[in-house]
C-alpha positions in Angstrom: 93.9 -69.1 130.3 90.8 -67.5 131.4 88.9 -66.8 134.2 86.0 -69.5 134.0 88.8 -72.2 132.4 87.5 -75.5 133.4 83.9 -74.2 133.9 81.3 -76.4 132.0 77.7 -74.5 130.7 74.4 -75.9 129.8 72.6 -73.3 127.6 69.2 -74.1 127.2 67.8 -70.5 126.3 66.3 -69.9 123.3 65.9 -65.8 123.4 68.2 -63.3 121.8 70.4 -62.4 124.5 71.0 -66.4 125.4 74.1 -67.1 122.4 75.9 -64.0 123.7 76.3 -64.4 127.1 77.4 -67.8 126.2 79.6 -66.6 123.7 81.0 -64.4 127.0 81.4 -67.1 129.2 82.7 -68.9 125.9 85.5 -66.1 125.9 86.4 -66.4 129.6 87.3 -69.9 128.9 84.3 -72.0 130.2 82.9 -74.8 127.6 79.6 -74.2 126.3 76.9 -76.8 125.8 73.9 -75.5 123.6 71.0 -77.8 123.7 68.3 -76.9 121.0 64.8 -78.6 120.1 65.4 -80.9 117.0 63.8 -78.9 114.9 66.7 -76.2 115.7 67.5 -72.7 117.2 64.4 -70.5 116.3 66.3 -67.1 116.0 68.6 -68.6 114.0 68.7 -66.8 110.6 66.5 -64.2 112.3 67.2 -60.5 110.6 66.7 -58.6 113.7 69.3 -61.0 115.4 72.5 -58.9 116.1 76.1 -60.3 115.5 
């Protein structure tokens, strides 16, 4: 059980920093809904993108 368990998000963000503070609130227990343009994330496969 986490802290933020029951705890819907809406990410919409599209910069660098946006997937890991989802990924945080992600690990605190709160459900994450990514919502990306149809042609997809632009950072994703980016090099300079840290994992």
């Amino acid at each position: 059980m986490g802290a933020l368990d029951g705890i819907r998000v809406l990410e919409l963000g599209q910069m660098w920093a946006v997937p890991g503070a989802g990924m945080y609130l992600g690990d605190q227990g709160a459900e994450i809904i990514k919502v990306e343009p149809p042609w997809g994330d632009e950072d994703a496969g980016n090099p300079r993108k840290a994992v």
